[in-house]
C-alpha positions as CSV (number, residue, x, y, z in Angstrom):
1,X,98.6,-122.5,49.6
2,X,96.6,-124.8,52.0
3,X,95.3,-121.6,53.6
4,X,94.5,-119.9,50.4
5,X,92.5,-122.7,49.0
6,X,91.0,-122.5,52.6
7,X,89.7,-118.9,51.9
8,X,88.5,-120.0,48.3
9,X,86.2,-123.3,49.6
10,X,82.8,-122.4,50.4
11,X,82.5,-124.4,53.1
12,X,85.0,-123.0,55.2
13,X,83.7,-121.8,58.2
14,X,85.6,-118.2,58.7
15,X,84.6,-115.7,61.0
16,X,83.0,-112.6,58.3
17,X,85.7,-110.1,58.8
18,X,88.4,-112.7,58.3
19,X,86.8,-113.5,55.4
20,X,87.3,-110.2,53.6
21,X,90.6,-109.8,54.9
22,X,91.8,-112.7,53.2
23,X,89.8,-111.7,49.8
24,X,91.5,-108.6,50.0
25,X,95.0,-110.3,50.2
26,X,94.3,-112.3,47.2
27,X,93.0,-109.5,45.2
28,X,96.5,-107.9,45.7
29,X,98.2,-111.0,45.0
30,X,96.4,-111.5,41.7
31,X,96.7,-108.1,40.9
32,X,100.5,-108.5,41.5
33,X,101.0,-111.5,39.5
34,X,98.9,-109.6,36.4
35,X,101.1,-106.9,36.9
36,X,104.3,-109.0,36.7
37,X,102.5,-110.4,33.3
38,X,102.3,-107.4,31.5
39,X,105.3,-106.3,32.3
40,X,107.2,-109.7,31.0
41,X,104.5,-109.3,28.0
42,X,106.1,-105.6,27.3
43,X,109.6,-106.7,27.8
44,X,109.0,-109.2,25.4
45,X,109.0,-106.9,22.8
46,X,111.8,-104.4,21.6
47,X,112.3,-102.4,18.0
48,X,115.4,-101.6,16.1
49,X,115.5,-98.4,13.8
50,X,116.9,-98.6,10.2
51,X,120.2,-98.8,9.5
52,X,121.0,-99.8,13.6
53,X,121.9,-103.3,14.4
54,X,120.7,-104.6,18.3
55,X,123.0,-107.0,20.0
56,X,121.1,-108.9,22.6
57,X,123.0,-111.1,25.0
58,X,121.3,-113.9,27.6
59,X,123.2,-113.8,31.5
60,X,125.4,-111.5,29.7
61,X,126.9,-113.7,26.9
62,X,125.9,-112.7,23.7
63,X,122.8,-114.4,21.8
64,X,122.0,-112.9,18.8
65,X,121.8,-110.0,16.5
66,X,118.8,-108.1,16.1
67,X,118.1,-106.6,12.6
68,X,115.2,-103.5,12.2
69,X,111.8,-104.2,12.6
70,X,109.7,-105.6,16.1
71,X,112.0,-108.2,17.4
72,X,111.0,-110.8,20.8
73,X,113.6,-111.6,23.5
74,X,112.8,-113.8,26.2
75,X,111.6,-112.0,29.8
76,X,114.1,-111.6,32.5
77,X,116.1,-113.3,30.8
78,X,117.7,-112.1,27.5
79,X,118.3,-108.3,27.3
80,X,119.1,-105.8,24.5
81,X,123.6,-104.8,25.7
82,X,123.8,-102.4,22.6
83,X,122.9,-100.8,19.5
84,X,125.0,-100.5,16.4
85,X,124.9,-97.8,13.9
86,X,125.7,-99.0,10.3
87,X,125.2,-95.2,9.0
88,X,128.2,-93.6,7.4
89,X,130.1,-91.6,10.2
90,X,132.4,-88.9,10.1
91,X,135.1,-87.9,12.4
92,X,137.4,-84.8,11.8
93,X,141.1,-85.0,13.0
94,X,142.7,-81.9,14.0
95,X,146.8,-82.7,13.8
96,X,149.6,-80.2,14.5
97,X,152.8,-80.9,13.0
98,X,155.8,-79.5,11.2
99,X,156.9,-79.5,7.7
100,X,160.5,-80.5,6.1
101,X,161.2,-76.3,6.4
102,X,160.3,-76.2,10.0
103,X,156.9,-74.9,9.7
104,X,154.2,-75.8,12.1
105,X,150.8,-76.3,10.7
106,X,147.1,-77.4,11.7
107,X,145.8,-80.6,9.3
108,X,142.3,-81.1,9.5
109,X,141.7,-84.8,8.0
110,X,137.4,-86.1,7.9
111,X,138.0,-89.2,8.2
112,X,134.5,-90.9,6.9
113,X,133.6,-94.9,8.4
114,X,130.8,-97.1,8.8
115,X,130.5,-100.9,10.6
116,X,129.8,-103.7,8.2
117,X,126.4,-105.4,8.8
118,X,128.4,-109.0,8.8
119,X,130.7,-108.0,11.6
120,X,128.6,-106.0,14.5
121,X,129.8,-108.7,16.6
122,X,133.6,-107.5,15.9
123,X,132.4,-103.7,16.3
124,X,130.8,-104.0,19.6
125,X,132.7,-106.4,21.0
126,X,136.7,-106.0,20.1
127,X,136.7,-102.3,19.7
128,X,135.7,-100.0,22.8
129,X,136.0,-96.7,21.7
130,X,136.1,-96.6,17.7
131,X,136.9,-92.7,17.3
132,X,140.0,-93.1,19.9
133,X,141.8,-95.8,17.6
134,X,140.8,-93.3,14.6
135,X,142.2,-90.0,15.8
136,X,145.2,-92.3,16.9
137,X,145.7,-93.6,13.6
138,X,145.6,-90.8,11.7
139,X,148.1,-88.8,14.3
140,X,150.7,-91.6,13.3
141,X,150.3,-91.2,9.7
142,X,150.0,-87.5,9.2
143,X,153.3,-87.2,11.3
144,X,155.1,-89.5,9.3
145,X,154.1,-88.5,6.5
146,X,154.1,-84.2,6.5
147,X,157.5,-83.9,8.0
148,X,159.1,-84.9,4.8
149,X,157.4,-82.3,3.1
150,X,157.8,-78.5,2.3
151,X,155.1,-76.4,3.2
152,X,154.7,-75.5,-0.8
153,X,154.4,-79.4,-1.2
154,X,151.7,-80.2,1.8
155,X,149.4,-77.9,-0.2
156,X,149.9,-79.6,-3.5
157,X,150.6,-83.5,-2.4
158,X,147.7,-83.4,0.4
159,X,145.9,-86.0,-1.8
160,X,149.0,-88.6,-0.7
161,X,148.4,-88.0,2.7
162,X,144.2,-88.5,2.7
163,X,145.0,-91.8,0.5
164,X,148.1,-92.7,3.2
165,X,145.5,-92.9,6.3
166,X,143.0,-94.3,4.5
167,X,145.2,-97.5,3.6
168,X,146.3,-97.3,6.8
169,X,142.9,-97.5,8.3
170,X,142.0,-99.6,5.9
171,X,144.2,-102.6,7.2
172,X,143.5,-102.3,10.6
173,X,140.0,-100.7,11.3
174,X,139.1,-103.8,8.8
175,X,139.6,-106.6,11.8
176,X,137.5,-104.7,14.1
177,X,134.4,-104.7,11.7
178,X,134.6,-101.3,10.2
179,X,135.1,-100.2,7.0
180,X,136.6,-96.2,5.8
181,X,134.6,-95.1,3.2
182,X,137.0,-92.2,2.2
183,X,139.9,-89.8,4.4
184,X,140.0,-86.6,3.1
185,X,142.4,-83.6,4.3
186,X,139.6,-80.6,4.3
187,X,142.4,-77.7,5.6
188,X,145.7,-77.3,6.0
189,X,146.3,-74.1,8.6
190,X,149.7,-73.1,8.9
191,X,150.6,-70.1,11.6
192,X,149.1,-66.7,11.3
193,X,152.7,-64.9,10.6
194,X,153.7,-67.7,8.0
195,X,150.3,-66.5,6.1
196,X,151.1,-63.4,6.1
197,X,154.5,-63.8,4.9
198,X,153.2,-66.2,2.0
199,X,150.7,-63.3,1.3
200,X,153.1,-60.9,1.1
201,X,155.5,-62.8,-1.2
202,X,152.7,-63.4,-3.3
203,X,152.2,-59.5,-3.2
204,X,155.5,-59.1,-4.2
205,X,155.2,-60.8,-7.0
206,X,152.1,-60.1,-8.9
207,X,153.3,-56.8,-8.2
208,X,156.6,-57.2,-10.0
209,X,154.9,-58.9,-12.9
210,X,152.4,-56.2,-13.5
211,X,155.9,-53.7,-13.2
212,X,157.1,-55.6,-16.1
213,X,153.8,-55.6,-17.7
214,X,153.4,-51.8,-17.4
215,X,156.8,-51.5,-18.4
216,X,156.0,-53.6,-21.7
217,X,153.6,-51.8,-22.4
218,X,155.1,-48.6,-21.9
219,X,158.1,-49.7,-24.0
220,X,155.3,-50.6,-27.2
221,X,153.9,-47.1,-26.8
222,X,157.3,-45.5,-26.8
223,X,158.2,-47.7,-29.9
224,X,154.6,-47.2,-31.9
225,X,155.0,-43.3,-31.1
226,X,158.7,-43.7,-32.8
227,X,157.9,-45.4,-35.4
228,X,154.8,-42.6,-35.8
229,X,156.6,-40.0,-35.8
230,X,159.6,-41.1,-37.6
231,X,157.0,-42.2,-40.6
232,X,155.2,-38.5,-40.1
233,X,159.1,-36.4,-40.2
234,X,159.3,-38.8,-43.6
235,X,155.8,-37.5,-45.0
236,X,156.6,-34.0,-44.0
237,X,159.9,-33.9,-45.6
238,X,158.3,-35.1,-48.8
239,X,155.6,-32.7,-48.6
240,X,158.3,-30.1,-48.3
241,X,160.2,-31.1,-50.6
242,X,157.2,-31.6,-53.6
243,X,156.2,-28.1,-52.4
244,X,159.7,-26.4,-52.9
245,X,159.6,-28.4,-56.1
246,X,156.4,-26.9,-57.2
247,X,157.3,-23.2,-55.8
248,X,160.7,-23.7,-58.1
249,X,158.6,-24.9,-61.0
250,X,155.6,-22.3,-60.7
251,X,158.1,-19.3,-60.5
252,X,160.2,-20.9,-63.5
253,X,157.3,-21.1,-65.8
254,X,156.3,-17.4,-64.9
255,X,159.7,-15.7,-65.6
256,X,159.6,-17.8,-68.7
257,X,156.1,-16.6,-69.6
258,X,156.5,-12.3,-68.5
259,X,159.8,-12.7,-70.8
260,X,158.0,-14.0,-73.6
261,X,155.6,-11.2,-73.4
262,X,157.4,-8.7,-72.4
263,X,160.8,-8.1,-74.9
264,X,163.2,-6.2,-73.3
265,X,163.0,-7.8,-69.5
266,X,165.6,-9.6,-67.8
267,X,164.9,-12.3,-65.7
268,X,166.4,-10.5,-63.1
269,X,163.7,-8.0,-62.7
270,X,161.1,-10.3,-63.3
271,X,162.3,-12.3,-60.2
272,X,162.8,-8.6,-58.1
273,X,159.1,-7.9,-59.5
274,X,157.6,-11.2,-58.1
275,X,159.3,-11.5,-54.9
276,X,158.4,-8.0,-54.2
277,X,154.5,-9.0,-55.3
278,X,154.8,-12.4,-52.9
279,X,156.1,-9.7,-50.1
280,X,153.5,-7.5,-50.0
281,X,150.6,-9.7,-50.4
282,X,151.8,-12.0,-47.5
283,X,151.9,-8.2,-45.8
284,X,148.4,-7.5,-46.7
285,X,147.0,-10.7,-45.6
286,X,148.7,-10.7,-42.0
287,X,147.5,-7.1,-41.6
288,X,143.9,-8.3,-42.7
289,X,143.5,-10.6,-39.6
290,X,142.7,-9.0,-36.6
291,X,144.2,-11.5,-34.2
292,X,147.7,-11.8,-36.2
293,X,150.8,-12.2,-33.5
294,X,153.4,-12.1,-36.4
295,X,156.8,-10.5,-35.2
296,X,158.8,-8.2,-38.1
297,X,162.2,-8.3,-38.0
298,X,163.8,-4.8,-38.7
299,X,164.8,-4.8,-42.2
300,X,165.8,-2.3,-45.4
301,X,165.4,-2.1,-48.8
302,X,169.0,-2.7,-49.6
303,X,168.6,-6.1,-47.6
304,X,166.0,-7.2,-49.6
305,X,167.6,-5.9,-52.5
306,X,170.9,-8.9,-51.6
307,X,167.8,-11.5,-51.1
308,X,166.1,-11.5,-53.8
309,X,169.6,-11.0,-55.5
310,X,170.6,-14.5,-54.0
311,X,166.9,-16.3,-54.6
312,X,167.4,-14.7,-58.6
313,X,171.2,-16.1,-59.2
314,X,170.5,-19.6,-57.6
315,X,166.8,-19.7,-59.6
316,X,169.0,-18.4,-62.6
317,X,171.9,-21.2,-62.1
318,X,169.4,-23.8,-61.6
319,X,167.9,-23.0,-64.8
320,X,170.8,-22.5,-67.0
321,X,172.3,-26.2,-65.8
322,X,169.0,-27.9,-66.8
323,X,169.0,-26.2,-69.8
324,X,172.9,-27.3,-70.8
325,X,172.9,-29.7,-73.7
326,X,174.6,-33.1,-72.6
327,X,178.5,-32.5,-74.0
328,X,178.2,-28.7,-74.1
329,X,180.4,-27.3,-72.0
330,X,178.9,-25.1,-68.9
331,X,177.9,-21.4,-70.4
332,X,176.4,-21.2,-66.4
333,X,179.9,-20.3,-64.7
């Protein structure tokens, strides 16, 4: 120092060039010091992002925690260790275990955490490696809880499991300063074969119920048409049966009527007269259509001599019984 306030003094009596050496070396020095001053200036000074917690220790033991904004720490001296997110993380679990019916599947569990502003001391300091105590958790529940489980059951009960590690997590991630918003089982994977064998099961099924369904509905159709056609036979009878009524009636009143205007007739010619009429005008009108395919059956005069005998004596008996007085004996037979 003695020398340098030797350079400084006006008075000194310095060869020139020595002079300017010595200016020189305290023009480095100075500019070395302002260098060092800026530097411990800049240093001072440090920001933490939203949301993110700074822990800032002094010789390595811990000071203080720095919340968001510009924050000061002291030069040399006190440095930033870590930073703290107090976002809401997620980490997916992938766990492969087996089911009570010896099925092996792939669970998928998200399991969602953040750190609690109050305890980033606990998070940074008593837990290394947060996501390694996780997974490890939720490997310990998932296997103690899927194996007493059917497959069918994992798919319906997976709500348990998510609310199992989350309890479990709950209790002991707690200590360490985090918190588990929600654990959620997002997939259940079993084996490629056991899917296709639950597919085709499935198959098997909705193809047995729409068997049954076609079958129902075939049976309906099958009864409908029954009933249809039983109701139609019933109509048709009737219709028969009013026109052979009507027929039987018609012919009635015209052998009544030719006899009353004719004296001297039997009813037997009259009914040889008409059936003979009825013959040859159904002739007439199948020889007047030019696209008739009506088949005649060989036949004689004598034969339709006997039918119309037969049609007359039944017409004849009918009539004679309807006319019998109740009491009367039969004048018929």
């Amino acid at each position: 120092m003695s020398s340098l306030f030797a350079i400084l003094s006006p008075n000194s009596v310095v060869p020139h060039a020595a002079k300017g050496r010595h200016r020189v070396g305290v023009l480095i020095v100075l500019g070395v010091i302002a260098l060092i001053a800026l530097i411990a200036l800049f240093s001072s000074f440090f920001t933490v992002e939203q949301q993110t917690s700074a822990v800032v220790e002094r010789f390595g033991k811990f000071r203080r925690v720095a919340t968001p904004g510009l924050n000061l720490k002291v030069p040399f001296i006190e440095r930033v260790a870590g930073r703290i997110n107090l976002r809401v993380q997620q980490l997916d679990v992938t766990v492969e275990t087996k089911t009570l019916d010896n099925v092996f599947v792939h669970i998928i569990v998200a399991v969602q955490y953040m750190v609690l502003p109050s305890k980033v001391y606990d998070a940074f300091y008593r837990l290394d490696q947060p996501t390694v105590q996780i997974t490890a958790y939720v490997f310990d529940v998932v296997r103690a809880r899927v194996p007493k489980m059917e497959l069918d059951d994992v798919f319906e009960r997976k709500d348990e499991v998510a609310i199992a590690v989350k309890e479990e997590l709950s209790g002991e991630m707690d200590t360490f300063g985090y918190i588990i918003v929600q654990a959620l089982v997002t997939d259940i994977d079993p084996d490629k074969k056991v899917k296709e064998s639950m597919n085709e099961i499935n198959a098997a099924k909705r193809l047995r119920e729409a068997a049954q369904e076609r079958g129902e509905a075939d049976k309906i159709l099958k009864v409908k048409a029954a009933e249809a056609e039983a109701e139609s036979k019933a109509l048709q009878g009737r219709g028969i049966a009013d026109q052979r009524r009507a027929i039987i009636d018609g012919l009635r009143e015209s052998v009544d009527q030719f006899a009353q205007s004719i004296s001297g007739t039997s009813p037997e010619s009259i009914m040889q007269l008409v059936l003979m009429t009825q013959h040859y005008d159904t002739v007439k009108e199948i020889g007047a259509s030019s696209r008739a395919n009506t088949i005649f059956v060989p036949y004689t005069p004598g034969g339709m001599s006997d039918l119309a005998g037969q049609m007359r004596d039944a017409l004849i008996s009918a009539n004679a019984v309807a006319h019998v007085e109740p009491g009367e004996p039969d004048q018929a037979v």
